[in-house]
N, CA, C and O atoms as CSV, one atom per row, in Angstrom:
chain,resi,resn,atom,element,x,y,z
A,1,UNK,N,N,-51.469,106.749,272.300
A,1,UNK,CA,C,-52.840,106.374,272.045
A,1,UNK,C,C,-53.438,105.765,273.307
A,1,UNK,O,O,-52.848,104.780,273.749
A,2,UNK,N,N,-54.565,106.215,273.984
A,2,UNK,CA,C,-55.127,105.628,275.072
A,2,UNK,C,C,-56.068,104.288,274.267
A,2,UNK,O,O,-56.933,104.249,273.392
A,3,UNK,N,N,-55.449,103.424,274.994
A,3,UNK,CA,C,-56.122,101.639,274.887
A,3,UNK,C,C,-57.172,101.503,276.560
A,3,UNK,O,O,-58.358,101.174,276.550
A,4,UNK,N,N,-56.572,101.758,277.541
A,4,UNK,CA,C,-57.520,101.772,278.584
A,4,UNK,C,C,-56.813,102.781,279.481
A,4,UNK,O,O,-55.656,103.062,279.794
A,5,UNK,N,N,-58.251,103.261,279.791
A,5,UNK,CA,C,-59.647,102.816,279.941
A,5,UNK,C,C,-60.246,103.277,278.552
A,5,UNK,O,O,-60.032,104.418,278.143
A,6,UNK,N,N,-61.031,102.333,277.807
A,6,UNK,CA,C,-61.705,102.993,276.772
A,6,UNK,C,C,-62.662,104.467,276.665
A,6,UNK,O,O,-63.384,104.818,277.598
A,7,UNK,N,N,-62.554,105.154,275.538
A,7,UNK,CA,C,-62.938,106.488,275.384
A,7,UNK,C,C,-64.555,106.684,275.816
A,7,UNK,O,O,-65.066,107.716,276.253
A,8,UNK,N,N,-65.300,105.208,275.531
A,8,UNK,CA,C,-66.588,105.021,275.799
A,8,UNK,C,C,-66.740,104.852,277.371
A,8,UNK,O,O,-67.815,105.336,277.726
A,9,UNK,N,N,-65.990,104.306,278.460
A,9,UNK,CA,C,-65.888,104.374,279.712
A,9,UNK,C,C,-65.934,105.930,280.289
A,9,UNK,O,O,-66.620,106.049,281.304
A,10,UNK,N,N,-65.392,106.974,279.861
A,10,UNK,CA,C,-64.939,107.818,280.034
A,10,UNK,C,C,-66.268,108.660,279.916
A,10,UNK,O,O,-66.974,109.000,280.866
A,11,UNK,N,N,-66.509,108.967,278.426
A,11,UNK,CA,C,-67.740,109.294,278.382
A,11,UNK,C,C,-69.337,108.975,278.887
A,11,UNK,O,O,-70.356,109.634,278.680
A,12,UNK,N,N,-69.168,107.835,279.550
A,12,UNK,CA,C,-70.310,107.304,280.392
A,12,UNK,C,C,-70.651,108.560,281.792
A,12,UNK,O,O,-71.704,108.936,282.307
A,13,UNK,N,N,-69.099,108.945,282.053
A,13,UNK,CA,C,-69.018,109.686,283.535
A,13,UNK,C,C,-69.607,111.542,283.087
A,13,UNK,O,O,-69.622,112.368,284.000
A,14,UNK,N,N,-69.933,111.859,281.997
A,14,UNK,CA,C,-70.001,113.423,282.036
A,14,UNK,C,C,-71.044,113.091,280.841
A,14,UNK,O,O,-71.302,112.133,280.112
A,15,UNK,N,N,-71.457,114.288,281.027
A,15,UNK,CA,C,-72.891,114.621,280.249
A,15,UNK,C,C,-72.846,114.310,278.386
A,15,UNK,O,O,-73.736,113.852,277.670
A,16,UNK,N,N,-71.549,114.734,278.053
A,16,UNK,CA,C,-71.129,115.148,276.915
A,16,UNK,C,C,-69.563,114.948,276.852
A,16,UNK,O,O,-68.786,115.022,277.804
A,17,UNK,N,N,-69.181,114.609,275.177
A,17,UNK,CA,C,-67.929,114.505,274.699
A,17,UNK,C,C,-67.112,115.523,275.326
A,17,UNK,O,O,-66.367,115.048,276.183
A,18,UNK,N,N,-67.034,116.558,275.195
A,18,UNK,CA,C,-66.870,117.891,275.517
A,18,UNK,C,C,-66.842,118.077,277.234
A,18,UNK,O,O,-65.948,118.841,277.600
A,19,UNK,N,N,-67.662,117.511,278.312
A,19,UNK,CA,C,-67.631,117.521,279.761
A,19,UNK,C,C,-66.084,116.883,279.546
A,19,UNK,O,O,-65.007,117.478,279.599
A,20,UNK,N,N,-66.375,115.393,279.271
A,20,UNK,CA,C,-65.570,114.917,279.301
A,20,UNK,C,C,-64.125,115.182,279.164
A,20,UNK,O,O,-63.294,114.753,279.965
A,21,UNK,N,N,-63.835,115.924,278.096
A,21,UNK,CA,C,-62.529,116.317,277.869
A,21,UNK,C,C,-61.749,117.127,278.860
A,21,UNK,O,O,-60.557,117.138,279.167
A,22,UNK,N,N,-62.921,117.882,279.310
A,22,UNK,CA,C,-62.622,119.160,280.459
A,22,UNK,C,C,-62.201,118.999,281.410
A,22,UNK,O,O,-61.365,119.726,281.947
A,23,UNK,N,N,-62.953,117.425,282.111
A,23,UNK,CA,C,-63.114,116.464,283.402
A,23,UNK,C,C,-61.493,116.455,283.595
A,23,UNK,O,O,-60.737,116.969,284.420
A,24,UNK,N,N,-61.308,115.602,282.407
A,24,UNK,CA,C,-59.606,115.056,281.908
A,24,UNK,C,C,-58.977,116.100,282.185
A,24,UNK,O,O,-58.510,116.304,283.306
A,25,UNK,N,N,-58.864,116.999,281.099
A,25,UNK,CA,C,-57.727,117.795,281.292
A,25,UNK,C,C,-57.574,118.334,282.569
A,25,UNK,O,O,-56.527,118.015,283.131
A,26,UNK,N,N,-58.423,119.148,283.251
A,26,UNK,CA,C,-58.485,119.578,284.253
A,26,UNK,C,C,-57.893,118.824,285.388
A,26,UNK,O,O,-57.264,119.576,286.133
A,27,UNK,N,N,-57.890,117.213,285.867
A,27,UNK,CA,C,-57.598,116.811,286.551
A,27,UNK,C,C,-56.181,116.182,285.891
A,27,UNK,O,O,-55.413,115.849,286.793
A,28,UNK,N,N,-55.834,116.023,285.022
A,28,UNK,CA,C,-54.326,116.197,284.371
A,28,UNK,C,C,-53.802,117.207,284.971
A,28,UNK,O,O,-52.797,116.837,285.578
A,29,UNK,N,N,-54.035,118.482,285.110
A,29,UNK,CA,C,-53.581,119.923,285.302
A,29,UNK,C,C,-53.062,119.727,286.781
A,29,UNK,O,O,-51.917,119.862,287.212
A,30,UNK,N,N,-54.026,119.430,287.325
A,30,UNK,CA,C,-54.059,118.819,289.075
A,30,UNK,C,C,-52.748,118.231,289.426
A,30,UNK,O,O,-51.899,118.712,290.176
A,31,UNK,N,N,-52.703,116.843,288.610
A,31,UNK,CA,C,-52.096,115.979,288.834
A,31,UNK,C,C,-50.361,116.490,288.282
A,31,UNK,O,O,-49.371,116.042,288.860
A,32,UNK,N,N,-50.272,117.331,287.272
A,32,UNK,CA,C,-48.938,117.778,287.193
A,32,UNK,C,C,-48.326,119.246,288.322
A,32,UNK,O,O,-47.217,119.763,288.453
A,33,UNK,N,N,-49.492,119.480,288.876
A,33,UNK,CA,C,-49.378,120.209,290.245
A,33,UNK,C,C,-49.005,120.312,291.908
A,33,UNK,O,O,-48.731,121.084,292.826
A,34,UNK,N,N,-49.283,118.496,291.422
A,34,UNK,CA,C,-48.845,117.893,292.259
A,34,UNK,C,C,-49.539,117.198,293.424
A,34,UNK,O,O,-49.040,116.851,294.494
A,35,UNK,N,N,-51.185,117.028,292.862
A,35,UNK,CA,C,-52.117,116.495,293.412
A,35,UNK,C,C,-51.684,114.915,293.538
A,35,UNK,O,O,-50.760,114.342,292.961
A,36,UNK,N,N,-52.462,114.485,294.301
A,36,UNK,CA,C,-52.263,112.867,294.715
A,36,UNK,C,C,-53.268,112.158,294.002
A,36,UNK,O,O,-54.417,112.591,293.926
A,37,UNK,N,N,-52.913,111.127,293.493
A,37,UNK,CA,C,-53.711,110.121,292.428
A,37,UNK,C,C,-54.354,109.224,293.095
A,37,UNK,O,O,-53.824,108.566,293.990
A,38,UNK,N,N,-55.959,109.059,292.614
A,38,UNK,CA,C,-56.905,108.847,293.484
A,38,UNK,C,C,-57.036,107.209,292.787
A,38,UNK,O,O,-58.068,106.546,292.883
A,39,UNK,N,N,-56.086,106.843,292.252
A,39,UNK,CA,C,-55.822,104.844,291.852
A,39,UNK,C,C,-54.522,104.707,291.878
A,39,UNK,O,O,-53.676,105.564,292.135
A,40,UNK,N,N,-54.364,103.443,291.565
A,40,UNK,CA,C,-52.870,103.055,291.562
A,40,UNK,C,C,-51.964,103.248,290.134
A,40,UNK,O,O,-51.863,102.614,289.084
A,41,UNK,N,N,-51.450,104.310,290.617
A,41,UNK,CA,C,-50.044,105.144,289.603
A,41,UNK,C,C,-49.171,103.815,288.794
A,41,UNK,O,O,-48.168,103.218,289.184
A,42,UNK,N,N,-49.893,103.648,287.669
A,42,UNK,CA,C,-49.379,102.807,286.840
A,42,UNK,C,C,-49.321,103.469,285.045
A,42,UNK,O,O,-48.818,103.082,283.991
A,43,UNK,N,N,-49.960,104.381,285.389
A,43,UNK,CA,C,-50.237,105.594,284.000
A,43,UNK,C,C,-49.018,106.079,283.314
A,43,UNK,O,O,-48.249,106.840,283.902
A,44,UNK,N,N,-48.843,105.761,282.343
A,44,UNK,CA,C,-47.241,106.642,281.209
A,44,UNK,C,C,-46.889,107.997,281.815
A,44,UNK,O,O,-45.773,108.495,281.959
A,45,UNK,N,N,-48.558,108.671,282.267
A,45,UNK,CA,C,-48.387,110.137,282.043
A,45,UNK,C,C,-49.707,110.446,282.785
A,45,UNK,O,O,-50.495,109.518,282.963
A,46,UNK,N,N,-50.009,111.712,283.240
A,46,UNK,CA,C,-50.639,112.608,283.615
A,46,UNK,C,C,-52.049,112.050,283.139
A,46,UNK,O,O,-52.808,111.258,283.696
A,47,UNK,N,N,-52.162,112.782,281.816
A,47,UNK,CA,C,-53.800,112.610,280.658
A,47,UNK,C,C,-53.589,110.763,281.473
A,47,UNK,O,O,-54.334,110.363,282.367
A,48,UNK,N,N,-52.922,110.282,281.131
A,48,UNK,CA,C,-53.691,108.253,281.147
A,48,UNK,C,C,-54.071,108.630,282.090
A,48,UNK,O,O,-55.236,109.014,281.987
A,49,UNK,N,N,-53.496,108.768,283.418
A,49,UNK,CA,C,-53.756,108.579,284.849
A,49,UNK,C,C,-55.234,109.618,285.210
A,49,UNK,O,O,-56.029,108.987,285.905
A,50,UNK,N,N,-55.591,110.684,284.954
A,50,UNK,CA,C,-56.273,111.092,284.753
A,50,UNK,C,C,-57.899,110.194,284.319
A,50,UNK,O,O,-58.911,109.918,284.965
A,51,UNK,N,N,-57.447,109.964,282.888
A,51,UNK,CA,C,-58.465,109.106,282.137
A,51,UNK,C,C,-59.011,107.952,283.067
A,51,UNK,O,O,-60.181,107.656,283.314
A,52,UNK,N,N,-57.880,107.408,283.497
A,52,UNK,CA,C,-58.405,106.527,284.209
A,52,UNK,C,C,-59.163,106.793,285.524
A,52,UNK,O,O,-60.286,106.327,285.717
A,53,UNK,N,N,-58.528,107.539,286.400
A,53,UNK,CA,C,-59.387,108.295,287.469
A,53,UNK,C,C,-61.256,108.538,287.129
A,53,UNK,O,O,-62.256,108.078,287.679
A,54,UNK,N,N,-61.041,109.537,285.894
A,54,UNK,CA,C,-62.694,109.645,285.483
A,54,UNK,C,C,-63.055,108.493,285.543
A,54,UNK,O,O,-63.567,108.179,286.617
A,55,UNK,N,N,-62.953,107.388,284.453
A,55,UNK,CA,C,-63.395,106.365,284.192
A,55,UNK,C,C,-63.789,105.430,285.419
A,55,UNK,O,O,-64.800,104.737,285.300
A,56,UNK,N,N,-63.185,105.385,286.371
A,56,UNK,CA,C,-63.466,104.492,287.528
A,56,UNK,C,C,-64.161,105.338,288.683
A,56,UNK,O,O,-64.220,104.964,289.855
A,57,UNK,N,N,-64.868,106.964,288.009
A,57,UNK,CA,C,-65.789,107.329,288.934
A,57,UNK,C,C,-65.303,108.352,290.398
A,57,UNK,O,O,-65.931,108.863,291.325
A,58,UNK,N,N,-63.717,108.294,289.952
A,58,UNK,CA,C,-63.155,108.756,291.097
A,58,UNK,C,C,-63.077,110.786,291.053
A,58,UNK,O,O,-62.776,111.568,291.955
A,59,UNK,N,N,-63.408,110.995,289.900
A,59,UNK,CA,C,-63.207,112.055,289.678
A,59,UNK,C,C,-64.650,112.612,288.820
A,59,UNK,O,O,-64.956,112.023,287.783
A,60,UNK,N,N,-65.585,113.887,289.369
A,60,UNK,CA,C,-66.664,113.716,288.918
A,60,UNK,C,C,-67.046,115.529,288.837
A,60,UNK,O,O,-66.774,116.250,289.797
A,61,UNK,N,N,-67.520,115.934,287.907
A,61,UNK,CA,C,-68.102,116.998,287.441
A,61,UNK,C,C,-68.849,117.621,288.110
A,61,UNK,O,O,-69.918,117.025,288.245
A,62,UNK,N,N,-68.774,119.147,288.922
A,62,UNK,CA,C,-69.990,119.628,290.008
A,62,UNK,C,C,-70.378,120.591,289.144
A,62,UNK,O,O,-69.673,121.252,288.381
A,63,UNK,N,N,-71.525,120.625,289.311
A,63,UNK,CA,C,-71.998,121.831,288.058
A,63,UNK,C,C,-71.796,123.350,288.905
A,63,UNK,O,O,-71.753,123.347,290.135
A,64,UNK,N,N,-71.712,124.281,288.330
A,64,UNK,CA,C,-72.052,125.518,288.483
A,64,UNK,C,C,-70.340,125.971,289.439
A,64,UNK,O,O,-69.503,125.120,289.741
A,65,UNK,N,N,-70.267,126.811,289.607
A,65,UNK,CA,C,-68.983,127.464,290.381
A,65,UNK,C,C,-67.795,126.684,291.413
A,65,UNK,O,O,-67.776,126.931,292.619
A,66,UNK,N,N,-67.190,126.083,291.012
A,66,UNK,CA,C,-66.742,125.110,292.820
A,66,UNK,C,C,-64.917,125.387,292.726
A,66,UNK,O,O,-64.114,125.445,291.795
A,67,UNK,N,N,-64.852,125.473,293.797
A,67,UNK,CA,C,-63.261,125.809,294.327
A,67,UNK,C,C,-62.879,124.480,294.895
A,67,UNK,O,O,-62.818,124.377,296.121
A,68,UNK,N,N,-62.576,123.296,294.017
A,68,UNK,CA,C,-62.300,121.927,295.442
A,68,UNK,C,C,-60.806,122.295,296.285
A,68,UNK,O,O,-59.867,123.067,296.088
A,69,UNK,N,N,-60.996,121.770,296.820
A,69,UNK,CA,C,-59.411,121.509,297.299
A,69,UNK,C,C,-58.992,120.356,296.958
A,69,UNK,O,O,-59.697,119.361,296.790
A,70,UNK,N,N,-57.731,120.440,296.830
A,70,UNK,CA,C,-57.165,119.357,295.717
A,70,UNK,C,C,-56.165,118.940,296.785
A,70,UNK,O,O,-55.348,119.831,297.019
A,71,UNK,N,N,-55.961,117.518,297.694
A,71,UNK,CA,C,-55.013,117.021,298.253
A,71,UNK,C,C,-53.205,117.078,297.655
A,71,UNK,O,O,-53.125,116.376,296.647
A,72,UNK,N,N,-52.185,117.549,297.929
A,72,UNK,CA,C,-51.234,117.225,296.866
A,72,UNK,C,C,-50.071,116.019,297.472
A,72,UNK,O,O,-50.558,115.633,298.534
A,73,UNK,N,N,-49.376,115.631,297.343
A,73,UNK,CA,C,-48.287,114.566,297.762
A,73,UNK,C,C,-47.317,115.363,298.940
A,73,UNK,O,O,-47.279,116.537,299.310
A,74,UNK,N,N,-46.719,114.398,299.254
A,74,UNK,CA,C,-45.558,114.712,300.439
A,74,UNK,C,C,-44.892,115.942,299.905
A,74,UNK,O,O,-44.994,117.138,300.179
A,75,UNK,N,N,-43.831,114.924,298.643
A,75,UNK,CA,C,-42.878,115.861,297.939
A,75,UNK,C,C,-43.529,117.152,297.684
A,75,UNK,O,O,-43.056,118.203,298.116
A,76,UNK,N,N,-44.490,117.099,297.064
A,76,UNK,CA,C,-44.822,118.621,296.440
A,76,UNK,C,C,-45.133,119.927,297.560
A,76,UNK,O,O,-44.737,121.092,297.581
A,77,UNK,N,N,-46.164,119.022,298.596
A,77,UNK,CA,C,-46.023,120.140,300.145
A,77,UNK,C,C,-44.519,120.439,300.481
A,77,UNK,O,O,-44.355,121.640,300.697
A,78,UNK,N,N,-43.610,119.844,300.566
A,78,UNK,CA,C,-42.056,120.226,301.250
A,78,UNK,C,C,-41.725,120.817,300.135
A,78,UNK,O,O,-40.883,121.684,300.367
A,79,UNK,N,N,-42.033,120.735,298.902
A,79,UNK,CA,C,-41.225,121.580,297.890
A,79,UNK,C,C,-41.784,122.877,297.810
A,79,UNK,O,O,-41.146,123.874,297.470
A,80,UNK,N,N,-43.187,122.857,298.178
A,80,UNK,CA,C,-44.190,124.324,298.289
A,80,UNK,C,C,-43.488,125.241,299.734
A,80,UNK,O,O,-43.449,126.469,299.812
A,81,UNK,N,N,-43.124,124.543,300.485
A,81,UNK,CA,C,-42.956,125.137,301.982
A,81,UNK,C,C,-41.555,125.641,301.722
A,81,UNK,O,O,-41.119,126.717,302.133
A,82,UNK,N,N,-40.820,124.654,300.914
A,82,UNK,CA,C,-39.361,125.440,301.094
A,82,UNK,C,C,-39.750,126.400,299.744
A,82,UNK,O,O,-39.139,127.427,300.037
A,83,UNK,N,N,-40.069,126.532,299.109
A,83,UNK,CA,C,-40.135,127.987,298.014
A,83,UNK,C,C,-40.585,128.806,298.693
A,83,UNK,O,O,-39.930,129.849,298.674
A,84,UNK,N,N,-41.540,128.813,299.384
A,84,UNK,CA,C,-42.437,129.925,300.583
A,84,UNK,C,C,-41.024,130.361,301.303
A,84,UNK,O,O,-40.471,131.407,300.963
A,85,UNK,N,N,-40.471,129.509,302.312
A,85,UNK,CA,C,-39.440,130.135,302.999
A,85,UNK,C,C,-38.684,130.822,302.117
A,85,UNK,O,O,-38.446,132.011,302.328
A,86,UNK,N,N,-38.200,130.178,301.009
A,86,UNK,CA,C,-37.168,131.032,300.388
A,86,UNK,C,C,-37.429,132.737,299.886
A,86,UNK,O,O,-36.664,133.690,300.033
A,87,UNK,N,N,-38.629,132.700,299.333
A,87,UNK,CA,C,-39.338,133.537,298.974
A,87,UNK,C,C,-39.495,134.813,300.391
A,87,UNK,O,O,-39.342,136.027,300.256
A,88,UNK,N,N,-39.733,134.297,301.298
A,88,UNK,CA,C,-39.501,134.915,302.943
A,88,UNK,C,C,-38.404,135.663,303.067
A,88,UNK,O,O,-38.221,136.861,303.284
A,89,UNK,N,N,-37.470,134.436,302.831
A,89,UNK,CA,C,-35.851,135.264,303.180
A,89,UNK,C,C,-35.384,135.738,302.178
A,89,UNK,O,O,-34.230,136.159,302.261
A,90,UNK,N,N,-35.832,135.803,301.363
A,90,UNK,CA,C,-35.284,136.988,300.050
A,90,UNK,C,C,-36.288,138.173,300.202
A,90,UNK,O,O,-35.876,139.207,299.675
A,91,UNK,N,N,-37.297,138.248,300.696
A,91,UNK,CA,C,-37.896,138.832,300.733
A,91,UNK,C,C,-37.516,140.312,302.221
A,91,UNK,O,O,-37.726,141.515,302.374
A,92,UNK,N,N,-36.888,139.191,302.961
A,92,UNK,CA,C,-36.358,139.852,304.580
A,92,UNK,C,C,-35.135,140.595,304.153
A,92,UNK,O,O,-34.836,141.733,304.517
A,93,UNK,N,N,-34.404,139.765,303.275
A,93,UNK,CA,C,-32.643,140.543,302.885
A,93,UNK,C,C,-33.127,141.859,302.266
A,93,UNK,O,O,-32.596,142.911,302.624
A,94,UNK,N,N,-34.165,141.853,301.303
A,94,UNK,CA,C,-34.465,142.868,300.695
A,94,UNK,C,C,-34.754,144.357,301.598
A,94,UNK,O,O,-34.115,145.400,301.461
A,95,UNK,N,N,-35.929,144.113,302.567
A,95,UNK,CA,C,-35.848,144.856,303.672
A,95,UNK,C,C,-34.292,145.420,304.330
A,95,UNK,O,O,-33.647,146.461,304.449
A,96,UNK,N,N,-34.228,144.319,304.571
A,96,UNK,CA,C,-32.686,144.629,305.475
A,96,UNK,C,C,-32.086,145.523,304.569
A,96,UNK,O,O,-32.513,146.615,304.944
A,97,UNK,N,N,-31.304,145.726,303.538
A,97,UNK,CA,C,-30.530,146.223,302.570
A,97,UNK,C,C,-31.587,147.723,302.160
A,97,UNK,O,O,-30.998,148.782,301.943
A,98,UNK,N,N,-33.174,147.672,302.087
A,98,UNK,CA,C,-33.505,149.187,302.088
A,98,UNK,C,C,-33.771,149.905,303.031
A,98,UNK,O,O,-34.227,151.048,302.996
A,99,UNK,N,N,-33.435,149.117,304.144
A,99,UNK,CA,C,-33.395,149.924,305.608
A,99,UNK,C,C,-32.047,150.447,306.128
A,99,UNK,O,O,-31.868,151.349,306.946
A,100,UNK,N,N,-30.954,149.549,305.358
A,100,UNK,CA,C,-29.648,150.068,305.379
A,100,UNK,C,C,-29.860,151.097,304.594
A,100,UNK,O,O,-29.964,152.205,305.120
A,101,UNK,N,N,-29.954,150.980,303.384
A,101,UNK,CA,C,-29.537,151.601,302.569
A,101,UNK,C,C,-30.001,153.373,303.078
A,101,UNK,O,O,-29.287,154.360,302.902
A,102,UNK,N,N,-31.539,153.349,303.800
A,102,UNK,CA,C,-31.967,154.433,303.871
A,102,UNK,C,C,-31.340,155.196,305.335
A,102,UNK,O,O,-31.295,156.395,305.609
A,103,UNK,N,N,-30.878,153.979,306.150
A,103,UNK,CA,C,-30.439,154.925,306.929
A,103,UNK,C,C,-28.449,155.549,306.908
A,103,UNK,O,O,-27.942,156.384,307.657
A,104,UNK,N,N,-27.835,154.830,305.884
A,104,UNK,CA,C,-27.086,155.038,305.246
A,104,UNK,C,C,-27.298,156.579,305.140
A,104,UNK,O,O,-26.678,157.552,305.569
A,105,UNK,N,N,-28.149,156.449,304.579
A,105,UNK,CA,C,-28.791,157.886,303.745
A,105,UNK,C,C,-28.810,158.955,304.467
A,105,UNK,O,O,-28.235,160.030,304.298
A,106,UNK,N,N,-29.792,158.452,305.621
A,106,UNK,CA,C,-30.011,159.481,307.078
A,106,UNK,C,C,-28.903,159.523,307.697
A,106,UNK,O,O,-28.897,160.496,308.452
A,107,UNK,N,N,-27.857,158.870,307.743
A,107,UNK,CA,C,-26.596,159.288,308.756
A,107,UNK,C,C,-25.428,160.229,307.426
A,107,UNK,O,O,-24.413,160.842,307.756
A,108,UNK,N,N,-25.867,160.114,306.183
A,108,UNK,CA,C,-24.434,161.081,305.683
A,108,UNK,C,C,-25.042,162.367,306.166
A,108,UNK,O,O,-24.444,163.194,306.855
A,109,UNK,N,N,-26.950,162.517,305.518
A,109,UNK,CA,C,-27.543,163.989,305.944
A,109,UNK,C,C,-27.217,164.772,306.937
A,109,UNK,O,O,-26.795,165.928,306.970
A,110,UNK,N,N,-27.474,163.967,307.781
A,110,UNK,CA,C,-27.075,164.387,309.316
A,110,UNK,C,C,-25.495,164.620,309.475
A,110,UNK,O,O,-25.119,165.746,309.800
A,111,UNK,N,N,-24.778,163.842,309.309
A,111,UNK,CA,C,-23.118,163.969,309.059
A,111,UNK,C,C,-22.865,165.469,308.132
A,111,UNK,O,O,-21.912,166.141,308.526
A,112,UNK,N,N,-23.810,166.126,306.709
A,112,UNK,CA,C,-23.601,166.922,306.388
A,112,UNK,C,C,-24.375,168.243,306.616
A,112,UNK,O,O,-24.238,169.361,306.119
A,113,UNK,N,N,-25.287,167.712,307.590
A,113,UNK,CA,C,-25.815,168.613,308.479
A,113,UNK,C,C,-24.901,169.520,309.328
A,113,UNK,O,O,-24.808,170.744,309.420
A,114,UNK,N,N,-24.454,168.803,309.736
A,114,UNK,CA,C,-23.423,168.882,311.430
A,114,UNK,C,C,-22.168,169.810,310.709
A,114,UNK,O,O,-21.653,170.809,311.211
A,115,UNK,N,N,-21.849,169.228,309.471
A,115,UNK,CA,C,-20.799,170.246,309.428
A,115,UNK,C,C,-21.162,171.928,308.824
A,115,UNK,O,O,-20.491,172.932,309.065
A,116,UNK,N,N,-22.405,171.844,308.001
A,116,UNK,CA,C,-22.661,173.316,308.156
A,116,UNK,C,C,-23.384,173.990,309.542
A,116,UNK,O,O,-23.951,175.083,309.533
A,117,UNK,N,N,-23.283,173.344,310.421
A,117,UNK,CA,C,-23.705,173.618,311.350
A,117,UNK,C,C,-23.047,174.900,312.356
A,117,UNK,O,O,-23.428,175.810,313.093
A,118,UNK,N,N,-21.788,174.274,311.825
A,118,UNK,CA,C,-20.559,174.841,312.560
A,118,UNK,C,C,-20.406,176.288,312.043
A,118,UNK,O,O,-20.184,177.295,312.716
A,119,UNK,N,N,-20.548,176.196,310.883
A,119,UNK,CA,C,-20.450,177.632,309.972
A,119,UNK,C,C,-21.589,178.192,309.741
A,119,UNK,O,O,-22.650,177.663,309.409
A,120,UNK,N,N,-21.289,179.517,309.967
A,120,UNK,CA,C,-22.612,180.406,309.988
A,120,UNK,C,C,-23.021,180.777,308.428
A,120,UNK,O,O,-22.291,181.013,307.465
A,121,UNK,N,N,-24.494,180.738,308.541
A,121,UNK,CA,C,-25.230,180.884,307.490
A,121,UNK,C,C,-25.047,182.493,306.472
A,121,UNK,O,O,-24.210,183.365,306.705
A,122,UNK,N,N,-25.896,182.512,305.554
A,122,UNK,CA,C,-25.535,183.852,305.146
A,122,UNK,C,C,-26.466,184.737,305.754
A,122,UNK,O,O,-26.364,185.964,305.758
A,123,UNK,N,N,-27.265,184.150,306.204
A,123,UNK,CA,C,-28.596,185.104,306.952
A,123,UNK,C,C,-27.664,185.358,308.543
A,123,UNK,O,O,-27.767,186.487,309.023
A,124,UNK,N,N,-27.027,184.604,309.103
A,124,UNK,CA,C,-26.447,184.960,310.149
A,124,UNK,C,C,-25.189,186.085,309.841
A,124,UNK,O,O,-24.879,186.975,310.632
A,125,UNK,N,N,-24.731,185.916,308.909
A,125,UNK,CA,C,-24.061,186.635,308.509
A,125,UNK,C,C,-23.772,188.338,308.005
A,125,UNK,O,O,-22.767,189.041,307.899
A,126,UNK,N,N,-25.548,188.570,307.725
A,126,UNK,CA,C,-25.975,189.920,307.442
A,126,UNK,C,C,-26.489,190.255,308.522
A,126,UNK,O,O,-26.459,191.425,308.903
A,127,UNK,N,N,-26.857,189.625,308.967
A,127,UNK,CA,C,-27.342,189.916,310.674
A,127,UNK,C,C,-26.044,190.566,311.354
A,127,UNK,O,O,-26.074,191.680,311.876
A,128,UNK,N,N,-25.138,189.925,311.306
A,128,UNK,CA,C,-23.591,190.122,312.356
A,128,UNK,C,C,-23.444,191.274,311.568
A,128,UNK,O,O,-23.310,192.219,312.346
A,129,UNK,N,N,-23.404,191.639,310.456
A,129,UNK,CA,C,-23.091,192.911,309.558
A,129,UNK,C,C,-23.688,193.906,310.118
A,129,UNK,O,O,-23.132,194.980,310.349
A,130,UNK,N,N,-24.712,193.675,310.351
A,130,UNK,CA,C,-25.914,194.976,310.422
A,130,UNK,C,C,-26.162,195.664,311.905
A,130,UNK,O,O,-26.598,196.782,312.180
A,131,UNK,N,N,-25.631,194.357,312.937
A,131,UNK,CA,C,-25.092,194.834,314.058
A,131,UNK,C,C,-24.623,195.966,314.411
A,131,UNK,O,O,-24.950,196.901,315.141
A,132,UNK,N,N,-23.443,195.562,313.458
A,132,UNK,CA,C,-21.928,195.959,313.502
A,132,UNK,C,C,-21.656,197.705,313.570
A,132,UNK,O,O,-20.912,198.438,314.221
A,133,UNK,N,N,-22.669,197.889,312.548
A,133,UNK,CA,C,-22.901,199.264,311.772
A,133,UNK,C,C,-23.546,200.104,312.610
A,133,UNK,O,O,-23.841,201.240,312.240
């Protein structure tokens, strides 16, 4: 049950019951993303910390289309950077292994190239016949 910041604080900051809720959740969403908390992290959870953010003005409603950028914490940048790398080098092995794999491919062809190479075809073969005659 939120005790503070009261529900009436909250609603002072957005147009409507309904802004309001959106304000919240939305910057809840943020904040389990790994955004940085714009008061002092004393909140149970996400929604309080949130609530409270609106309420003290720190967090505010732009009307019409907006992309903010959302600051995030230490931890969460080094945890974003090493998934990126990882994501990289699984991504590089993958390469590596279908570039083997294909030239794998291209060296038996060629390997079973080479040996009919040696032996004459059947078209060479009616040819040498027809010589012959």
């Amino acid at each position: 049950m939120l005790v503070e910041p009261s529900i009436e604080k909250i609603k002072q900051q957005a147009n409507c019951p309904f802004e309001a809720a959106i304000l919240v959740s939305q910057r809840a969403r943020q904040l389990t993303e790994g955004a940085q908390p714009m008061v002092p992290d004393q909140a149970a959870n996400n929604v309080s910390l949130a609530c409270r953010e609106v309420a003290e003005g720190k967090v505010v409603a732009v009307p019409g289309d907006a992309d903010p950028v959302v600051p995030i914490t230490r931890e969460e940048r080094i945890r974003r950077e090493e998934e990126k790398r990882k994501r990289e080098q699984q991504m590089e092995e993958e390469r590596a292994s279908r570039i083997g794999a294909g030239l794998d491919g291209l060296l038996g062809a060629l390997s079973a190239g080479s040996d009919d190479a040696d032996a004459p075809s059947e078209e060479e073969g009616e040819e040498a016949v027809e010589t012959e005659e």
